[in-house]
Legacy VTK file of the C-alpha trace (Angstrom):
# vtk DataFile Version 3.0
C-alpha trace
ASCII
DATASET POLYDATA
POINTS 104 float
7.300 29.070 57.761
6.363 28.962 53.774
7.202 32.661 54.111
10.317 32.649 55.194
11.225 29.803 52.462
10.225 32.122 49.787
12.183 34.797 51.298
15.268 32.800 51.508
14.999 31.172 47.674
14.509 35.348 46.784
17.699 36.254 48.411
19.457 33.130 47.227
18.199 33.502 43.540
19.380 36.971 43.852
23.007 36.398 45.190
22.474 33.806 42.369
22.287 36.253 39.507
24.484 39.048 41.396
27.451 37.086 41.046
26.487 35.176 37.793
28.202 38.416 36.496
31.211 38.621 39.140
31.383 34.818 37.830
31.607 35.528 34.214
34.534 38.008 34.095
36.537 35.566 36.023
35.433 32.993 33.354
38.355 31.068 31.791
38.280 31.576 27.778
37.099 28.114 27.729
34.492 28.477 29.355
33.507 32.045 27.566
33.832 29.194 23.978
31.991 27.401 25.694
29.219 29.914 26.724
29.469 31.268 22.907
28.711 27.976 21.736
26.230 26.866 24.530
24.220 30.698 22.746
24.006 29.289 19.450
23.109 25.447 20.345
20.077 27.533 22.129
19.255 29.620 19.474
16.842 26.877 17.674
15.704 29.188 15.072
19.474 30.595 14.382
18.204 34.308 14.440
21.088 35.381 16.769
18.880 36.380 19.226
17.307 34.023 22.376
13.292 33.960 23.247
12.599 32.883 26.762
12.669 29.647 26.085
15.615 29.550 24.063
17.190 31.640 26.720
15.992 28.400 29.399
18.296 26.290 26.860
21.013 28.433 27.297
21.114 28.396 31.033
20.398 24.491 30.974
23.391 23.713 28.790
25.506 26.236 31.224
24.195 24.569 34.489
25.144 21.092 32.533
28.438 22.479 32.016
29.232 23.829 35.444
29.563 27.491 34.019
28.661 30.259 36.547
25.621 30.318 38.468
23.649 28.677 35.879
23.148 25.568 38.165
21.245 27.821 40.691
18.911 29.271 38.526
17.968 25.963 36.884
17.503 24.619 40.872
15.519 27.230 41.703
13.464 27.991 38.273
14.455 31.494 38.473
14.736 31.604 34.592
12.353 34.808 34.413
14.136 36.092 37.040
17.703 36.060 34.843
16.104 37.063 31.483
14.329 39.850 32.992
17.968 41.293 33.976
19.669 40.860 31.124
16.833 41.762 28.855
18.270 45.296 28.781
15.733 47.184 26.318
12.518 44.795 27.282
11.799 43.423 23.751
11.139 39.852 24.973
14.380 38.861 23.174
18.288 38.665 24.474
21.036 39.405 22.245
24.886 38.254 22.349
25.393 42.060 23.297
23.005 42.276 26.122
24.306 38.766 27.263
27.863 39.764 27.250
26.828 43.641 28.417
25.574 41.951 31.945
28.135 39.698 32.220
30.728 42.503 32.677
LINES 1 105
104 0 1 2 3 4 5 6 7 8 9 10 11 12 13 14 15 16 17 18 19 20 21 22 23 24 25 26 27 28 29 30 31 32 33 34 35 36 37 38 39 40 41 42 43 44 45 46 47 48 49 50 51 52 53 54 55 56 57 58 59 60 61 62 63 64 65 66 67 68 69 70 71 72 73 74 75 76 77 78 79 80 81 82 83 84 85 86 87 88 89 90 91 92 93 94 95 96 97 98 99 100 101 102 103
């Protein structure tokens, strides 16, 4: 039975992220501001970029405003998950490009 839980939070957190992109083209520009402004809020040390836990930040003040599929990954604690795929060249650090490059 636990199995079979973990297997369906997997798939969910998956579908999660698969259309947190879908989600964020269809974005209204309000809620791209929004998004922008959510990034630097997160960014505690104003480099531009967003650690892991910065990144956790971000997707908190997105869930809190009911932008994408931010709520899901905040229900299921799939933050590693979501920073793993957008962390395109694996430096431990997400930039506005890489953020915007997998929302697309």
């Amino acid at each position: 039975m636990e199995k079979k839980l973990v297997i369906v939070l997997a798939l969910a957190t998956i579908a999660a992220l698969s259309t947190l992109g879908a989600n964020a083209q269809q974005a209204s520009g309000a809620n791209k501001q929004k998004v922008a402004e959510n990034f630097k809020k997160a960014d505690a040390n104003g480099d531009g970029m967003l650690t892991r836990s910065e990144f956790e930040r971000l997707i908190q003040l997105n869930a809190e405003a009911n932008i994408g599929q931010a709520a899901q990954i905040v229900r299921f604690g799939r933050y590693d998950m979501a920073f793993n795929r957008i962390d395109a060249d694996r430096n431990g650090l997400l930039t506005p490009q890489e953020f915007q490059a997998f929302a697309r």
